[in-house]
N, CA, C and O atoms as a GROMACS GRO file, in nm:
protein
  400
    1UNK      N    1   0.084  -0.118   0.000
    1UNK     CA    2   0.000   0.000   0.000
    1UNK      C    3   0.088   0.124   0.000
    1UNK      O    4   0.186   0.111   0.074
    2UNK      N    5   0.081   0.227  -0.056
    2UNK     CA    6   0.104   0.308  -0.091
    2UNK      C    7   0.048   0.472  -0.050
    2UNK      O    8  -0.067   0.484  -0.091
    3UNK      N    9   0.098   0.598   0.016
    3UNK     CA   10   0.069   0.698   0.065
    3UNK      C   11   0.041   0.660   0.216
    3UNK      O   12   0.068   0.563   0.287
    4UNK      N   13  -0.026   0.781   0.233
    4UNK     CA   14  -0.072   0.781   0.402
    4UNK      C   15  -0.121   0.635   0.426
    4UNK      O   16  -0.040   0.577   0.499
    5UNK      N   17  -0.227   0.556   0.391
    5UNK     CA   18  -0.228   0.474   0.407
    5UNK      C   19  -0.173   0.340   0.463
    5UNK      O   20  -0.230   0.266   0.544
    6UNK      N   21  -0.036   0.320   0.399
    6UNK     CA   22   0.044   0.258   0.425
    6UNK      C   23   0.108   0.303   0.512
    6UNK      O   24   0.130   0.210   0.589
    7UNK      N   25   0.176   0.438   0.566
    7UNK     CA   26   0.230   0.452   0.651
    7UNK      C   27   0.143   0.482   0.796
    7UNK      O   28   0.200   0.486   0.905
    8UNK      N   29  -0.023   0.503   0.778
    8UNK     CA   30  -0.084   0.450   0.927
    8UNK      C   31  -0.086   0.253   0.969
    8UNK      O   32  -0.095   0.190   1.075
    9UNK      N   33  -0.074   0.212   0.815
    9UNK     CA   34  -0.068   0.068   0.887
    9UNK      C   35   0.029   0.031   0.932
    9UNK      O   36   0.033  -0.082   0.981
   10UNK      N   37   0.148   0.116   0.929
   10UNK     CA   38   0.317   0.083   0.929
   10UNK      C   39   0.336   0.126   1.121
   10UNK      O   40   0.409   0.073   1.205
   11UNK      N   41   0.254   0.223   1.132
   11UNK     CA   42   0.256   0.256   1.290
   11UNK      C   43   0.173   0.205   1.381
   11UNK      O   44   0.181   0.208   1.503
   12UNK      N   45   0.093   0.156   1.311
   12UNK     CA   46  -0.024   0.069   1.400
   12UNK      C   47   0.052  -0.072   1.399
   12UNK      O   48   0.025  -0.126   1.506
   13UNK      N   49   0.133  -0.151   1.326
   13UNK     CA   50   0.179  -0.257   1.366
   13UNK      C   51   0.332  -0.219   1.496
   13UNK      O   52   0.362  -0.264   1.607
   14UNK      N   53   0.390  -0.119   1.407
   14UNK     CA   54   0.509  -0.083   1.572
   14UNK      C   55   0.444  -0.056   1.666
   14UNK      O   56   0.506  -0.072   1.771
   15UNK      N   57   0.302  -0.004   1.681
   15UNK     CA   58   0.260   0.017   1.849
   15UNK      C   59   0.230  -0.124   1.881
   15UNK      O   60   0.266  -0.173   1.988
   16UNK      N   61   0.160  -0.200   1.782
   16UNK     CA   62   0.110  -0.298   1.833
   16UNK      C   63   0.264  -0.385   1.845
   16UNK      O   64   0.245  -0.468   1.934
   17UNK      N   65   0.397  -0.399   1.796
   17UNK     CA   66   0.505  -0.476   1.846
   17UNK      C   67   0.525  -0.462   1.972
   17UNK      O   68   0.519  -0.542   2.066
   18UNK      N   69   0.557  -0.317   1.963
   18UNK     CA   70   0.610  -0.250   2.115
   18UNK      C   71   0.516  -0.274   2.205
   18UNK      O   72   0.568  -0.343   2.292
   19UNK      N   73   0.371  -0.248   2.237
   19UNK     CA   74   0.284  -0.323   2.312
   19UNK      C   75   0.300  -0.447   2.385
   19UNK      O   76   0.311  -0.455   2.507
   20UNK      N   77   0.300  -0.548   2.299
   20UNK     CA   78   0.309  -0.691   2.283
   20UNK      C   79   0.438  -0.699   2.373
   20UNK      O   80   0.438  -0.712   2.496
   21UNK      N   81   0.583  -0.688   2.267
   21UNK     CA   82   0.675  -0.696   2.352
   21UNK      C   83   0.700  -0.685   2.509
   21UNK      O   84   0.790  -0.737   2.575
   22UNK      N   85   0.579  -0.587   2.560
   22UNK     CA   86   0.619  -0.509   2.697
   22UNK      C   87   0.558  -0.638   2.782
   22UNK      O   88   0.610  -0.697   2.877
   23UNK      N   89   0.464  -0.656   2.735
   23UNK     CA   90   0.389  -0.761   2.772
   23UNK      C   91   0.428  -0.892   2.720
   23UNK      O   92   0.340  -0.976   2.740
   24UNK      N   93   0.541  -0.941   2.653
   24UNK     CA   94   0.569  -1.084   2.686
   24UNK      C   95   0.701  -1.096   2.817
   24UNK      O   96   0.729  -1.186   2.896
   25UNK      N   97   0.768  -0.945   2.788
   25UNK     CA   98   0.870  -0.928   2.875
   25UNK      C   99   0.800  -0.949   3.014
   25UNK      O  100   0.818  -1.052   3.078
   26UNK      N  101   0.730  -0.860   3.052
   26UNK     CA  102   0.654  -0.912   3.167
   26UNK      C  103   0.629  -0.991   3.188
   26UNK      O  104   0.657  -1.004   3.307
   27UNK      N  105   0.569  -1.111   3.139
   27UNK     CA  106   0.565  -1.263   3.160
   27UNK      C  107   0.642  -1.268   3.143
   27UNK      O  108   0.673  -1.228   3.256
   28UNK      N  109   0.749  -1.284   3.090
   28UNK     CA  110   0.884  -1.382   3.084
   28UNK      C  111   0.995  -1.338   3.225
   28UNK      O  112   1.052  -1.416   3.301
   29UNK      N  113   0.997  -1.191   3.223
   29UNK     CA  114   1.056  -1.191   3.374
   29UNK      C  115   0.977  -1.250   3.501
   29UNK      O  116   1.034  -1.294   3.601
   30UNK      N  117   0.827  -1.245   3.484
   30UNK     CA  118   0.772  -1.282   3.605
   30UNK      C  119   0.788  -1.444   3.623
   30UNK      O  120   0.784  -1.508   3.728
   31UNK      N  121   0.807  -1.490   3.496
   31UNK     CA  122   0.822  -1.675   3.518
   31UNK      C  123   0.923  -1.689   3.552
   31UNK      O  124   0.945  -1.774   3.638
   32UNK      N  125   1.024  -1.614   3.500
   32UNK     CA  126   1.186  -1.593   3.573
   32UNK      C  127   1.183  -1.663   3.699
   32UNK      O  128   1.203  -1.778   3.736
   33UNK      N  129   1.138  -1.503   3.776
   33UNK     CA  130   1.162  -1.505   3.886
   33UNK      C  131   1.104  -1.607   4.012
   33UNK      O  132   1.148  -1.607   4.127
   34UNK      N  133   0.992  -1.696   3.956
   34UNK     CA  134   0.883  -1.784   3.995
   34UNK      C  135   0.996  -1.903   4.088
   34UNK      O  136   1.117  -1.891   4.070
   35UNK      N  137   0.959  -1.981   4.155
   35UNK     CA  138   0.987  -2.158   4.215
   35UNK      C  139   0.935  -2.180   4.132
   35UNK      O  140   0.831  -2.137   4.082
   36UNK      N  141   1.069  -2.315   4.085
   36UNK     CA  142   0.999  -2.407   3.978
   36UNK      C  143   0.880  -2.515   4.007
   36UNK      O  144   0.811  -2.587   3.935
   37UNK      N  145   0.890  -2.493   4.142
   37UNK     CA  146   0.790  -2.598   4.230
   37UNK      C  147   0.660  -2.534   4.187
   37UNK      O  148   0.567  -2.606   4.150
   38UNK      N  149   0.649  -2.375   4.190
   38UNK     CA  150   0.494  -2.340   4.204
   38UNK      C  151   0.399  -2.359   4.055
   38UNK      O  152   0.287  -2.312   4.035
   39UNK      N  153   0.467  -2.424   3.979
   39UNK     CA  154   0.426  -2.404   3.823
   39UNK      C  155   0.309  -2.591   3.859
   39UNK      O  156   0.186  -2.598   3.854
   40UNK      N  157   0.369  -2.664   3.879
   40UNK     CA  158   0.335  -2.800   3.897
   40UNK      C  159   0.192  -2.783   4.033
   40UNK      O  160   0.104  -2.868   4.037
   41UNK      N  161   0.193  -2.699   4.103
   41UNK     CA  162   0.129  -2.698   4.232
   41UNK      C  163   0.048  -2.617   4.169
   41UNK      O  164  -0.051  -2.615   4.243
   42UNK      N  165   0.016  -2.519   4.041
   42UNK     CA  166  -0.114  -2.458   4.016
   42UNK      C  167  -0.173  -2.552   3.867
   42UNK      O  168  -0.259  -2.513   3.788
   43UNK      N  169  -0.104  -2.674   3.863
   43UNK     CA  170  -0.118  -2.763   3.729
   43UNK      C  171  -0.086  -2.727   3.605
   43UNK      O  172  -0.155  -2.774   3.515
   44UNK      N  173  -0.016  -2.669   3.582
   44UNK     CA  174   0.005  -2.576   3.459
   44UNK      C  175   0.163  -2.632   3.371
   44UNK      O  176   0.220  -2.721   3.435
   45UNK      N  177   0.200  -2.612   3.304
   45UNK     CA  178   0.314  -2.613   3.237
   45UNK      C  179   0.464  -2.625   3.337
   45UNK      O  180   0.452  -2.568   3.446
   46UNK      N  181   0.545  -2.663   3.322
   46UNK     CA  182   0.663  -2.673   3.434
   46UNK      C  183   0.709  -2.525   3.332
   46UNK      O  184   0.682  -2.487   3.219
   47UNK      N  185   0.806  -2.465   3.466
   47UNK     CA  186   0.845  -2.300   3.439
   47UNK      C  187   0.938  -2.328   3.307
   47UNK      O  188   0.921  -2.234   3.230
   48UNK      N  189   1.027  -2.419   3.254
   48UNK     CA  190   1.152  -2.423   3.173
   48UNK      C  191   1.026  -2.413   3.047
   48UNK      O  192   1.063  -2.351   2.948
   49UNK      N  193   0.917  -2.455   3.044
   49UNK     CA  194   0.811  -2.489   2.872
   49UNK      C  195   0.776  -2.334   2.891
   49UNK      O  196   0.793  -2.252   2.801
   50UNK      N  197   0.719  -2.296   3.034
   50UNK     CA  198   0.671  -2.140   3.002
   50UNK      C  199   0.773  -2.046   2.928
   50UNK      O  200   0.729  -1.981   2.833
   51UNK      N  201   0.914  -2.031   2.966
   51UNK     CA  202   1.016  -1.967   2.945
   51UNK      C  203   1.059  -1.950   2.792
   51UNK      O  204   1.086  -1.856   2.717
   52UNK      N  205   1.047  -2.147   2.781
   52UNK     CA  206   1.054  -2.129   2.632
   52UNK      C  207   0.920  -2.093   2.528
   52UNK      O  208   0.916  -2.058   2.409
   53UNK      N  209   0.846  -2.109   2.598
   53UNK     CA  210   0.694  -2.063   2.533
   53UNK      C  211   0.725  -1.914   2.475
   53UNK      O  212   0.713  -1.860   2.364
   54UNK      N  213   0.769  -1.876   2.599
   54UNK     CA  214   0.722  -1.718   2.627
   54UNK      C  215   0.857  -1.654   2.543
   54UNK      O  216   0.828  -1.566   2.462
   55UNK      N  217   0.987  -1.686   2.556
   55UNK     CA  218   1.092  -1.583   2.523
   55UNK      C  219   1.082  -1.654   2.353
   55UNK      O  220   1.016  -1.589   2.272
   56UNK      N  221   1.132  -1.757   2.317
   56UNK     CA  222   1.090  -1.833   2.196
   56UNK      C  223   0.976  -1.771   2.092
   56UNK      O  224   0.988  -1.772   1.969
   57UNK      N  225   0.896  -1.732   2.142
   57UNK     CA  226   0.781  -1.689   2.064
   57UNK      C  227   0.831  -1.489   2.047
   57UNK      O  228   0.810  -1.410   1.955
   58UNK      N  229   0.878  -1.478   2.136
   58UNK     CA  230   0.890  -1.350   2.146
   58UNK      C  231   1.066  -1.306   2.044
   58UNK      O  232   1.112  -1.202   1.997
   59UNK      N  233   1.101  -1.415   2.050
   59UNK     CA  234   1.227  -1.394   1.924
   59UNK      C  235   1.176  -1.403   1.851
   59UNK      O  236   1.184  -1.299   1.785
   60UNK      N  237   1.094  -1.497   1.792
   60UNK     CA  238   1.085  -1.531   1.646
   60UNK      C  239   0.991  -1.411   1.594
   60UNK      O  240   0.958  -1.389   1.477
   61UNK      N  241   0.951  -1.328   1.729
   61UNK     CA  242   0.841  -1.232   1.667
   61UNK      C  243   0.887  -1.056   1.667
   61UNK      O  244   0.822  -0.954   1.645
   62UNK      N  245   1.004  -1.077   1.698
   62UNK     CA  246   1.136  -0.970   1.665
   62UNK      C  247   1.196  -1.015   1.531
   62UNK      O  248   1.226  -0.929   1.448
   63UNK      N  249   1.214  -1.139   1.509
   63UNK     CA  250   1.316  -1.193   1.398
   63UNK      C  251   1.211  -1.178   1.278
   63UNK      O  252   1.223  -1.072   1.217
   64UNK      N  253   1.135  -1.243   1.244
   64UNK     CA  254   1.029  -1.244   1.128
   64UNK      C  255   0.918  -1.108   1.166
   64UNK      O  256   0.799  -1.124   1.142
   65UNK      N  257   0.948  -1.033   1.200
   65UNK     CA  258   0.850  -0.934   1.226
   65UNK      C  259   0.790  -0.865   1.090
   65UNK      O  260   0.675  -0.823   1.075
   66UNK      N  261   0.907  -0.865   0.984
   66UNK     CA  262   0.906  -0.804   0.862
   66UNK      C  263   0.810  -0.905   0.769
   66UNK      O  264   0.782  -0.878   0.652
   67UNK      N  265   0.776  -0.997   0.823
   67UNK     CA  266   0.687  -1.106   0.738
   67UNK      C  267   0.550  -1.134   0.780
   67UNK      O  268   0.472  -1.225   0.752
   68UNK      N  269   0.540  -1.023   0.859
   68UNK     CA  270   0.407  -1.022   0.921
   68UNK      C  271   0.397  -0.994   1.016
   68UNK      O  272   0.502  -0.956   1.067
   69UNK      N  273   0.236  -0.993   1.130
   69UNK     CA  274   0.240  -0.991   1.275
   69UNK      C  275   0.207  -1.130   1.309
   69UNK      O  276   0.156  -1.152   1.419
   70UNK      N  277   0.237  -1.254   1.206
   70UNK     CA  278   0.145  -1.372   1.264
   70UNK      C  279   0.260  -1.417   1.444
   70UNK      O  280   0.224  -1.489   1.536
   71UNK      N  281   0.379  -1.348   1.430
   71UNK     CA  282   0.434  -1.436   1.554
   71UNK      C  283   0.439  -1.316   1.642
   71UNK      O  284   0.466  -1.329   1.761
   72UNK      N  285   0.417  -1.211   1.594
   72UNK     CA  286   0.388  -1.170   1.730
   72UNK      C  287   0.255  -1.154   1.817
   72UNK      O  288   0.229  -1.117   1.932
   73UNK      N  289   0.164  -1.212   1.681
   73UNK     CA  290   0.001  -1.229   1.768
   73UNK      C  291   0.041  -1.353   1.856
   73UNK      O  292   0.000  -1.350   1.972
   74UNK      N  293   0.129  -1.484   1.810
   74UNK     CA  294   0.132  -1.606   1.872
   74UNK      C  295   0.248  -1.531   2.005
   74UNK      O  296   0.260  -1.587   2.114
   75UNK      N  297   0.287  -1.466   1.987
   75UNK     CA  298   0.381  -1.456   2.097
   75UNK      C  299   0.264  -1.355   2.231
   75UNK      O  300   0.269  -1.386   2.350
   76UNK      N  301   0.192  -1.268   2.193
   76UNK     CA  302   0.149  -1.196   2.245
   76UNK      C  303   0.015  -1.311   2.283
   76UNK      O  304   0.005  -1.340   2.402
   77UNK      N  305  -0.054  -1.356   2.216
   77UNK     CA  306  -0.131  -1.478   2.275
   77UNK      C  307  -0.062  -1.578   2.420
   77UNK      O  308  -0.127  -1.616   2.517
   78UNK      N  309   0.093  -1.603   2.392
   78UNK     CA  310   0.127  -1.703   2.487
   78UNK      C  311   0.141  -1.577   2.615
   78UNK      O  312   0.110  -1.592   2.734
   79UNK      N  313   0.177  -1.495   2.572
   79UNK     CA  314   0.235  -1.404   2.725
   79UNK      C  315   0.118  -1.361   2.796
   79UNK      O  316   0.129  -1.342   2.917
   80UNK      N  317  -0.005  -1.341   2.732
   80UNK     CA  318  -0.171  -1.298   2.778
   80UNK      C  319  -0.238  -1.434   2.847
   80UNK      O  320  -0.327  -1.415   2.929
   81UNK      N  321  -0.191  -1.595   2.810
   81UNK     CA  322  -0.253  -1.672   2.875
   81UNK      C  323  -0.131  -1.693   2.999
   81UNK      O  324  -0.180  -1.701   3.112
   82UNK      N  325  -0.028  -1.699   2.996
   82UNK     CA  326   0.073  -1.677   3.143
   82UNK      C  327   0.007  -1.532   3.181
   82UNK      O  328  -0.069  -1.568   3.270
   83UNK      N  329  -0.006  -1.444   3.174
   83UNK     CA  330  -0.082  -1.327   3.249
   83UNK      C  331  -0.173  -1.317   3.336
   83UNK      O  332  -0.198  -1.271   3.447
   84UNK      N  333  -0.231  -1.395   3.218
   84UNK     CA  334  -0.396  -1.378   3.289
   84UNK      C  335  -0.450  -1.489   3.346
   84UNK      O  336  -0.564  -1.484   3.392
   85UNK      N  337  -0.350  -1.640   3.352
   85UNK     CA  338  -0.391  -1.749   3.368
   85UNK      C  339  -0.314  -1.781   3.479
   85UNK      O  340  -0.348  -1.768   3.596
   86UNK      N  341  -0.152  -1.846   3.417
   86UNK     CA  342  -0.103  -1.893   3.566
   86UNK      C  343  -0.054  -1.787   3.662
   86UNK      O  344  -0.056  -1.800   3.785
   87UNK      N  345  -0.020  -1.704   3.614
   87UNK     CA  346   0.056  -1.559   3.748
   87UNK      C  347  -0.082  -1.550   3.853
   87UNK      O  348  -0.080  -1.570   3.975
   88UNK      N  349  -0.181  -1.520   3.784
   88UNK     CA  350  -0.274  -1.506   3.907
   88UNK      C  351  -0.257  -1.650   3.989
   88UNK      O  352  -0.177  -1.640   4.082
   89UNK      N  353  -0.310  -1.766   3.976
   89UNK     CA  354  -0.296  -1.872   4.030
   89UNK      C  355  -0.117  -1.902   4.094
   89UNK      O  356  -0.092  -2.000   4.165
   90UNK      N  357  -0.061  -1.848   4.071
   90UNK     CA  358   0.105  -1.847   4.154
   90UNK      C  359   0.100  -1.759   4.241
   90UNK      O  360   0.166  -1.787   4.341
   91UNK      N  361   0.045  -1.657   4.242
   91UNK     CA  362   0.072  -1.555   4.308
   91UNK      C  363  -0.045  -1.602   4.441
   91UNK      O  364  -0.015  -1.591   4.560
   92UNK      N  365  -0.131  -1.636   4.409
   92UNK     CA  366  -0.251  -1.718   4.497
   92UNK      C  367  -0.177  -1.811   4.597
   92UNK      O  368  -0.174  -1.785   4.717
   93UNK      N  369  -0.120  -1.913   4.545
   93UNK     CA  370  -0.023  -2.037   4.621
   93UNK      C  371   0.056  -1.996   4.717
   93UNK      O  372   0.052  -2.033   4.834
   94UNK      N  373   0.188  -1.858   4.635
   94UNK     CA  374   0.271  -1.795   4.715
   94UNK      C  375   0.277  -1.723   4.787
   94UNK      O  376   0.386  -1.690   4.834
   95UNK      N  377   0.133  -1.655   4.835
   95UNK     CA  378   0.046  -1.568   4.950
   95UNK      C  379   0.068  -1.394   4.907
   95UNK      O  380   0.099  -1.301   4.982
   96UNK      N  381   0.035  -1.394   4.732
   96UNK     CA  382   0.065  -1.304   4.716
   96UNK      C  383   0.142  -1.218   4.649
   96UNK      O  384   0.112  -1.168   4.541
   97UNK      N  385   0.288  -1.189   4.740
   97UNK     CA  386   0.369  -1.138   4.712
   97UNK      C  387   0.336  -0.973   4.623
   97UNK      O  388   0.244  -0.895   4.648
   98UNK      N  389   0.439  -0.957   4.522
   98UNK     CA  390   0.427  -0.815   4.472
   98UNK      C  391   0.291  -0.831   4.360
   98UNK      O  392   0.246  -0.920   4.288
   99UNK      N  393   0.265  -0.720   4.386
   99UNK     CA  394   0.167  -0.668   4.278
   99UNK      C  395   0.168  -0.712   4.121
   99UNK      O  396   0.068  -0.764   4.072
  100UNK      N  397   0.315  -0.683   4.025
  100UNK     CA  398   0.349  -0.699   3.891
  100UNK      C  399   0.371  -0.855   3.868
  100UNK      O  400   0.402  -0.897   3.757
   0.00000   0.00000   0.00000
């Protein structure tokens, strides 16, 4: 695409990278920092599959970015179900802890 056009779809995909990114980083430091014990005790994935879920998806969606957004929707999909799925349920087990 060609004119303005193309260059609003050209900024709507960098917000939407940079977005995404902030938010797989966030999951991926928060699984970091997790017991590998507490991943098995909320039934979920052992922390080493989240890690690679989460940072894995989030390279390939820096690396091929120019070929689309399909890996950074899959990357931004895996970091939104660790978000919104197991962190709450870890943070439940571990009495809490910090807020992020």
């Amino acid at each position: 695409m060609d004119g303005w056009v193309g260059e609003v779809i050209k900024a709507i995909n960098l917000v939407v990278l940079v977005v995404s990114l902030g938010l797989e980083a966030w999951a991926f430091v928060h699984a970091l920092l997790q017991k590998a014990e507490a991943f098995p005790a909320v039934e979920t994935l052992q922390k080493g599959v989240w890690l690679l879920l989460i940072g894995g998806t989030m390279l390939a969606s820096l690396l091929f970015f120019a070929f689309g957004m399909l890996f950074a929707m899959i990357a931004l999909i895996a970091a939104l179900v660790y978000l919104l799925d197991v962190r709450p349920r870890i943070r439940e087990i571990s009495g809490g802890g910090s807020r992020w």
